[in-house]
C-alpha positions in Angstrom: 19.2 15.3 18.8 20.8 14.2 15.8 18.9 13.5 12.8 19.8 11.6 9.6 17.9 12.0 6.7 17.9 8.8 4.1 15.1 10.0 1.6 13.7 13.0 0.0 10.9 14.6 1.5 7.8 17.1 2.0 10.6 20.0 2.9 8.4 21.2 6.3 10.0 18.0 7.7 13.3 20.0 7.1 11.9 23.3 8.2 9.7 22.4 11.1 12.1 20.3 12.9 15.3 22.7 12.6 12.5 24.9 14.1 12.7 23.0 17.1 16.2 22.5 17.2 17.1 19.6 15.9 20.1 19.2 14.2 19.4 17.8 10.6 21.9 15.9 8.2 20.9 15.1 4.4 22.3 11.7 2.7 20.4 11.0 -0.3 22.9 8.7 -2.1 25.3 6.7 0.0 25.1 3.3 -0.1 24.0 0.8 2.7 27.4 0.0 3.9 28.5 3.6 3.6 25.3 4.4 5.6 26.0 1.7 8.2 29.6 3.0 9.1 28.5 6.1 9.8 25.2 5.7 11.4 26.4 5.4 15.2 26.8 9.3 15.4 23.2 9.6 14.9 20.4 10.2 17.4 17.6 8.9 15.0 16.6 8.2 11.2 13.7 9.4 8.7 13.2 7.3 5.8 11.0 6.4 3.4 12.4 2.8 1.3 15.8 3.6 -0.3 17.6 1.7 2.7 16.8 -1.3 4.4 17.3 -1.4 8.0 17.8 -4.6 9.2 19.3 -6.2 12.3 23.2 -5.2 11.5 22.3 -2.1 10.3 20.0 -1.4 13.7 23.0 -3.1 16.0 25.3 -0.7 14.3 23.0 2.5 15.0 23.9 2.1 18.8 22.7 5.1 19.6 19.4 5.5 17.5 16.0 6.5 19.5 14.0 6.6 17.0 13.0 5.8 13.3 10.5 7.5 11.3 9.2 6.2 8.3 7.4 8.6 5.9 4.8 6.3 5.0 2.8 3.5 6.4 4.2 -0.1 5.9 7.6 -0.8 7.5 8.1 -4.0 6.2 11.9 -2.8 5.7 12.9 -2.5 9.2 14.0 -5.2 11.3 10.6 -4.4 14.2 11.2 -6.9 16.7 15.4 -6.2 16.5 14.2 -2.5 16.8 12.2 -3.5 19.8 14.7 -5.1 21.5 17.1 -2.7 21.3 14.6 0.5 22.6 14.3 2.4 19.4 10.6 3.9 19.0 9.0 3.4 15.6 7.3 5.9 14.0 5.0 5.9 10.8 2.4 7.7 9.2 -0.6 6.1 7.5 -2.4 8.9 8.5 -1.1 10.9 5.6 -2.1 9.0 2.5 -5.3 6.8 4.0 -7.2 9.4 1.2 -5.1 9.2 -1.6 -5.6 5.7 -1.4 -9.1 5.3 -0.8 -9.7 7.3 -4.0 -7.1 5.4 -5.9 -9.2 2.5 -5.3 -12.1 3.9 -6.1 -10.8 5.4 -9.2 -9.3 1.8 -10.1 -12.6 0.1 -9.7 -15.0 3.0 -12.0 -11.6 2.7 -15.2 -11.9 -1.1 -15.0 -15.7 -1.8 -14.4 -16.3 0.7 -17.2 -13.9 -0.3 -19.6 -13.1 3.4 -19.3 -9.2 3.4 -20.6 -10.2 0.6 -23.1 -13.1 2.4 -24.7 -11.3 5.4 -25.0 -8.3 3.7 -26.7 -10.9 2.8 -29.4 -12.4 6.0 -29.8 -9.0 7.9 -30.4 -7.9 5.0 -33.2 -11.4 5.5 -34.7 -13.5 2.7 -32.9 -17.0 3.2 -31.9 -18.2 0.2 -30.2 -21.1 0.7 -27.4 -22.3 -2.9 -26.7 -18.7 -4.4 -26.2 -17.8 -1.1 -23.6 -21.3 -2.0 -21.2 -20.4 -1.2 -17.8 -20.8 -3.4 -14.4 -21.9 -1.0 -11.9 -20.6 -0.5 -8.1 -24.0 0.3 -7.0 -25.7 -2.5 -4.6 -21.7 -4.4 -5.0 -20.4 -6.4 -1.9 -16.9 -5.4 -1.4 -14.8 -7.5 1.4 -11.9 -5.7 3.0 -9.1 -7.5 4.2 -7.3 -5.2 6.8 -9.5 -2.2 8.9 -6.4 0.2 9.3 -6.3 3.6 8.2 -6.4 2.4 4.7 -9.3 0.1 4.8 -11.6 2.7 7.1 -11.2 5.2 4.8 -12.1 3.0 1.9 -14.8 1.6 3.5 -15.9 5.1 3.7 -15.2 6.5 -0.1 -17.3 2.7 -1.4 -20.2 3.2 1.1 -21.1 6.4 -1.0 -21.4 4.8 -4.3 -24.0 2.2 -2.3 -21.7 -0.6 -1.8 -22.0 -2.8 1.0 -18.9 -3.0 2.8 -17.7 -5.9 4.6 -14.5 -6.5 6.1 -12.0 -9.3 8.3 -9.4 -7.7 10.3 -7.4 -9.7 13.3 -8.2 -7.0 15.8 -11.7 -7.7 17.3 -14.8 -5.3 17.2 -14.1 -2.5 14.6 -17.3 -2.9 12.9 -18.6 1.0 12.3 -21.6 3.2 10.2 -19.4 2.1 6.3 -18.3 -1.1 6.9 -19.3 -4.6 9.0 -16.7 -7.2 10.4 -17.0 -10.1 9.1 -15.2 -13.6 9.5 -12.7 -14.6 6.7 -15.2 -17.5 5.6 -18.0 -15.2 5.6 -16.4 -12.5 3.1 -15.3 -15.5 0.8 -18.9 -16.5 1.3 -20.4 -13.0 0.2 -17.8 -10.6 -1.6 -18.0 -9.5 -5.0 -14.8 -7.3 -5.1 -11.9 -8.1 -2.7 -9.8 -5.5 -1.8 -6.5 -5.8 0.6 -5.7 -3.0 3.0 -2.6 -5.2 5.1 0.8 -5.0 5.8 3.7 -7.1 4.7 4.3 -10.0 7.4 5.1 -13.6 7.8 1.4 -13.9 7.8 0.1 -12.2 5.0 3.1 -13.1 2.7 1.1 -15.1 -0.3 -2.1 -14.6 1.9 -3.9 -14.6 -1.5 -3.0 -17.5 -3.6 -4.8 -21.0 -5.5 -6.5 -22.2 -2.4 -7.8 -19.1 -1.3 -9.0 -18.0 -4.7 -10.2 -21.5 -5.2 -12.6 -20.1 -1.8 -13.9 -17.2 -2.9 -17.4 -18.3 -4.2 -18.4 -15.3 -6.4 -16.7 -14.5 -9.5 -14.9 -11.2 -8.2 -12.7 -8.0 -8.9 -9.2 -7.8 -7.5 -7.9 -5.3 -6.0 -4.0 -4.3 -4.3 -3.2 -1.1 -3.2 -1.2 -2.8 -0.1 1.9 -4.9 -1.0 3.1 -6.9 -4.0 3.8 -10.0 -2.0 0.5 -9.8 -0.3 -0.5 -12.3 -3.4 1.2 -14.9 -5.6 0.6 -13.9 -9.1 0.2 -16.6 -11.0 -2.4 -17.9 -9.2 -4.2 -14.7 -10.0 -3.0 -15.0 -13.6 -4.7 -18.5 -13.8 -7.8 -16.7 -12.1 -8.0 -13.6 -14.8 -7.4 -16.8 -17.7 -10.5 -18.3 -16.2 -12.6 -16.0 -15.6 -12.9 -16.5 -11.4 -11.3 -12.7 -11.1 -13.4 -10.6 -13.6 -10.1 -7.9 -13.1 -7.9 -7.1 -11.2 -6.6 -3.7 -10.2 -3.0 -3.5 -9.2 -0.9 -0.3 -7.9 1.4 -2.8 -6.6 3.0 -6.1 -7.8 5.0 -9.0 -6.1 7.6 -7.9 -8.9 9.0 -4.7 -7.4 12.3 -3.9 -6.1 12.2 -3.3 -2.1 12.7 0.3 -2.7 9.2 0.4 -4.8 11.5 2.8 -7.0 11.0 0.1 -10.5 10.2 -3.6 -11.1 13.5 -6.4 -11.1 11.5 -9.4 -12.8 10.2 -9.6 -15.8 8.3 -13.0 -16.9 5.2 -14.3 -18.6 2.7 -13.2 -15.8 4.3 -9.9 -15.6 3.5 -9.8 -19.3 -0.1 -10.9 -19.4 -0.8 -8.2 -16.7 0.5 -5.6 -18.6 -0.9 -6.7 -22.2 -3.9 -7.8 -20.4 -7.4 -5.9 -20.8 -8.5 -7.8 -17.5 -5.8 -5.8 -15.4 -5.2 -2.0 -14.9 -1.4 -1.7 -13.3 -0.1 1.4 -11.8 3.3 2.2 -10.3 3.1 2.3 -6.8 1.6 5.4 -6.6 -2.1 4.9 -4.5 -0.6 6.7 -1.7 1.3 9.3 -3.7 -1.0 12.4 -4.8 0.4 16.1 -4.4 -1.8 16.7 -0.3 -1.0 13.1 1.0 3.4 13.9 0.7 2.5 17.1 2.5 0.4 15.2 5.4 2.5 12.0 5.5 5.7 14.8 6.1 3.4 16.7 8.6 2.6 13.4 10.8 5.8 12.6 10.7 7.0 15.9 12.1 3.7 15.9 14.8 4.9 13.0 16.4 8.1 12.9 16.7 7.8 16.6 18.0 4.9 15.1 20.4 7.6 12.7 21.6 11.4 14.5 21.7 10.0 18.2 22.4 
């Protein structure tokens, strides 16, 4: 089996699969039309986001079994095109469900504990206590949106700083020991920090925005570790201005390019986030920690090996 590679990667992908014989080609740089005309003499694809692949890329790869994408969301393939035409999809959420659990942990203790601001202050020669009190997670409710990997696994890390967890998911009867399902009215009814743990679809495109702010009944912390588009911003912008979200936390903004690789807007809600002391932005990188591109690579390589070996 023929293999094209579109992205770098963990290098076990490299070593473990030639291991098996397969036969392995590296194209880091060619563009999408460059990748299209050639991608009939390939058996499958690994990727991770430089590429889309969308219906006339997918029609093109007439011989394509399978796609792997190192990563979880596949937002940038064409699934139901894919479906049609019998290629198996392949992902790994697996691999980084930790990294990002912590990320979000780690985003909630800087921002509750003004921990980046009040060191700022200290280093230019501040010393301010009152102005740097904390808000504690201890006895916080936290509402999940999504019970994947992503939201289990934060359910997990939050239920050992004594948060009660609560979460809506579209898959009946996941409720477990860290976290309780809960319907959609419910968590606006009783969270205190919303966190989204969702992919990218028609349905969650803008799934946060005015009206559903406008629902929530608490005063509450923000928090996107999933997909920029999961939330129209300048709702959120009004609701940091107003006080209805105390902060928001944000490793990923509707702003980004589709690769993830840099943002391609810059405008005045872009701007308050950045400037803002209500926000803490990071680039994309909850799922990125030095162990989860190792285990995203090696769940990769499990399956497909499960499946072609």
């Amino acid at each position: 089996m023929k293999i094209l590679l579109l992205d770098k990667n963990h290098p076990l992908i490299t070593h473990q699969l030639l291991e098996k014989n397969f036969i392995l080609e590296e194209d880091f740089s060619s563009s999408y039309d460059e990748v299209c005309a050639k991608i009939q003499n390939y058996d499958s694809v690994i990727i991770r986001s430089r590429i889309p692949l969308d219906a006339n890329f997918l029609e093109k790869g007439k011989n394509l079994k399978f796609i792997a994408r190192v990563g979880a969301g596949m937002e940038n393939i064409d699934i139901p095109v894919a479906e049609k035409l019998g290629i198996q999809l392949i992902n790994s959420p697996e691999g980084n469900r930790d990294s990002v659990a912590e990320h979000v942990v780690g985003m909630l203790l800087i921002l509750m504990n003004r921990l980046f601001i009040a060191s700022q202050e200290v280093k230019n020669g501040v010393w301010l206590r009152e102005e740097n009190r904390g808000d504690e997670l201890l006895g916080k409710t936290v509402g999940l949106i999504g019970y994947g990997n992503m939201g289990k696994t934060t359910a997990k890390r939050l239920s050992g700083f004594g948060c009660k967890v609560i979460f809506h998911d579209i898959l009946p009867n996941l409720s477990d020991e860290f976290a309780t399902q809960v319907s959609l009215e419910e968590l606006k009814e009783k969270a205190e920090i919303l966190s989204l743990h969702i992919p990218l679809t028609e349905e969650t495109h803008y799934l946060i925005n005015e009206k559903f702010i406008s629902e929530m009944k608490n005063d509450f912390y923000f928090v996107n570790t999933a997909r920029g588009k999961n939330i129209e911003t300048k709702y959120l912008v009004e609701a940091l201005k107003s006080g209805k979200v105390k902060g928001a936390c944000l490793d990923v903004l509707e702003y980004e390019k589709s690769s993830f690789e840099n943002l391609e807007v810059d405008n005045e809600d872009l701007s308050y986030l950045l400037n803002s002391e209500k926000a803490i932005v990071t680039p994309h990188i909850a799922g990125w920690t030095h162990q989860s591109k190792e285990k995203l690579a090696q769940v990769i390589v499990d399956k497909i090996i499960a499946s072609f070996c």
